[in-house]
C-alpha angles and dihedrals in degrees: 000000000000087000093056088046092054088047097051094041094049087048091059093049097055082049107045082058091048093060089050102040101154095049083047092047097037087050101039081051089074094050094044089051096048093048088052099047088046090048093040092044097047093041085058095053089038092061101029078056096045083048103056094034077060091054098047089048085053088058095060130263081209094055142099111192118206117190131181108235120196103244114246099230084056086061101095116070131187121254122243091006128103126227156160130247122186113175127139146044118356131199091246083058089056086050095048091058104053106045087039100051111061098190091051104129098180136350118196127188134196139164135217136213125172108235138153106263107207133196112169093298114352135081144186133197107219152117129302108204120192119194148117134310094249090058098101092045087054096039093044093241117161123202118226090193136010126351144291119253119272141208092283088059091051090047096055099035099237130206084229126121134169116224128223117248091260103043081057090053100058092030096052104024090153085048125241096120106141109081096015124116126243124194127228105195093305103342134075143217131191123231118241101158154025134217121220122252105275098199112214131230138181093290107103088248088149094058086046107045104000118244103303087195092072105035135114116215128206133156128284100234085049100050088052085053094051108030108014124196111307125054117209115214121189123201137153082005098289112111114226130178145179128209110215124173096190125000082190144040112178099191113193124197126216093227128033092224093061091047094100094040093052088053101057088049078058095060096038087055093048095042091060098049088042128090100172125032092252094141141053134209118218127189112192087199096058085050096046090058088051086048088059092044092049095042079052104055094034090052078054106060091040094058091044096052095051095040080069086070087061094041080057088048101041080058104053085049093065100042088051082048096058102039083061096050086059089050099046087048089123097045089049091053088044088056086052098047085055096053099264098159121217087259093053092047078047100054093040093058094034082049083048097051092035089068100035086057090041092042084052096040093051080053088046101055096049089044077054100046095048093042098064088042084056096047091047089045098059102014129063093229118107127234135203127192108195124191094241096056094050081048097056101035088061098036090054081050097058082047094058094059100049090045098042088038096053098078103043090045087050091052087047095051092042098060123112116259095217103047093049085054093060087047121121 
């Protein structure tokens, strides 16, 4: 018997919206819109977060970065004279390390200097990194062909580097690029690997690591050959350089839960060597933590914000809803008369606004699904649709119609028989 009376009472309901099909479509619009704003806006945070969580796990749980940083009180130079400046990680920093830290698994340690990278015709500016071997297996650096250089090539101090997946690019458009030469300022080196492409999110990655995609990569015992320890710049005809030792120290542990202690013995190390704050430590993990906070927090206020357009159409829902009552006041009376009872008037309305906010919220996924694919598709941010977000979109949507459909269906219920008979 209950499920005839479902049945009857959700067929009036499908038929009291029919009658009225521009009211129905004009009402459900404000639910559809608001389901697809909370589903598009959560899917963007959800994809710019997974980014840049990408990009923190590339750069490694299991590592410590330690950088040289130009000291900001070395900033100013003189103009017309020449000098030195030596600030930053030394090789005796890189021993202390490792004979001071037990639970150090690998240290690896590169340099950097900023130089024109040439192939025939094209060019690119960009960075030449010297460092070890195991520098792609700790920075967590594919190759996409041939090989990076090994401990041979280190030994003999070989003229070899490996390109990142964009300075290929714009080096070898027309492709060749393994076994080719390639010239830094007069002297060549000939190409064994590529990197895979590292693609780049809102994580600072570039300030951290430098962008992998556009390196050139040689060996350490090659880059101090070729380019030894200071690097002269000339500008407005005055001749400045700065003598670096390492510009970068990738400290791996051997377990994650000792990363951040580790750490700390870092700094402790480096303070006391140290007599200017010419470094920073990094620790990806630690960034990583504040990246879930953030995506969080973030996935938070943007649901928050387009939960508001429900809230709008929950409410227009209930003022259409109202104003139907008013004009179904003698068809109300008539139910009543009949021996319709106040449970029976409620479940009628609350069945009404139900579909209309389901019927909105079915419109409003596929408006969300369709919204992140368009913003992927012509934009470069990433997007990501997760189940949980589509659940409770629609789900916020079906209680929007029971809430915002309780009072007018009480009002509705509560009405005299008598006096909803004599209305006109």
């Amino acid at each position: 018997m209950t499920l005839f009376r479902f049945k009857r009472t959700l067929k009036m309901g499908l038929k009291s919206l029919s009658l009225r099909k521009l009211r129905s479509a004009l009402t459900l619009l404000g639910i559809t819109f608001g389901v697809c704003s909370v589903i598009a806006m959560l899917a963007i945070g959800e994809g710019a977060s997974q980014e840049a969580q990408e990009q923190i796990k590339q750069l490694g749980s299991h590592n410590i970065i330690v950088q040289s940083v130009k000291p900001p009180q070395d900033n100013q130079s003189s103009s017309g004279g020449s000098f030195v400046l030596s600030y930053g990680l030394k090789y005796k920093d890189a021993e202390r390390i490792r004979n001071t830290v037990p639970n150090v698994k690998v240290l690896v340690q590169a340099r950097k200097v900023a130089r024109r990278v040439k192939h025939s015709k094209w060019s690119l500016n960009t960075k030449v990194v010297g460092t070890v071997p195991w520098y792609s297996e700790v920075s967590k650096t594919d190759l996409k062909r041939g090989r990076f250089f090994n401990t041979l090539d280190m030994h003999e101090r070989r003229s070899t580097c490996v390109l990142g997946s964009k300075a290929a690019q714009e080096l070898f458009p027309l492709g060749g690029a393994m076994g080719s030469l390639v010239s830094v300022e007069n002297r060549r080196y000939r190409v064994i690997g590529i990197l895979g492409s590292t693609p780049r999110a809102e994580t600072n990655q570039e300030n951290l690591k430098g962008n992998p995609n556009r390196n050139v990569y040689i060996p350490f015992t090659t880059m101090k050959v070729h380019y030894g320890e200071t690097i002269f710049n000339a500008s407005s005809g005055s001749l400045s350089a700065e003598r670096v030792e390492l510009h970068e120290l990738i400290v791996q542990v051997d377990e994650l839960e000792r990363v951040q202690g580790t750490a700390r013995v870092i700094r402790q190390i480096l303070t006391q060597s140290h007599e200017k704050d010419d470094y920073q430590v990094i620790v990806p993990l630690q960034l990583l933590k504040q990246s879930r906070e953030t995506r969080r927090i973030f996935s938070i206020v943007l649901g928050s914000i387009a939960a508001l357009s429900l809230l709008v159409g929950g409410i227009g829902v209930m003022n259409i809803t109202l104003a139907s009552v008013v004009e179904r006041t003698r068809e109300i009376g008539i139910r009543r008369a009949m021996g319709a009872k106040k449970g029976h008037i409620v479940m009628q309305f609350l069945t009404e606004t139900t579909l209309l906010c389901m019927f909105g919220g079915g419109l409003g996924i596929a408006l969300g699904l369709a919204a992140p694919y368009a913003v992927s598709r012509f934009t470069d941010m990433a997007t990501l649709v997760t189940l949980w977000s589509v659940v409770l979109a629609f789900g916020i949507s079906v209680m929007t119609g029971l809430i915002f459909g309780i009072y007018p269906a009480y009002r509705a219920a509560t009405m005299d028989p008598i006096v909803a008979l004599r209305h006109e």
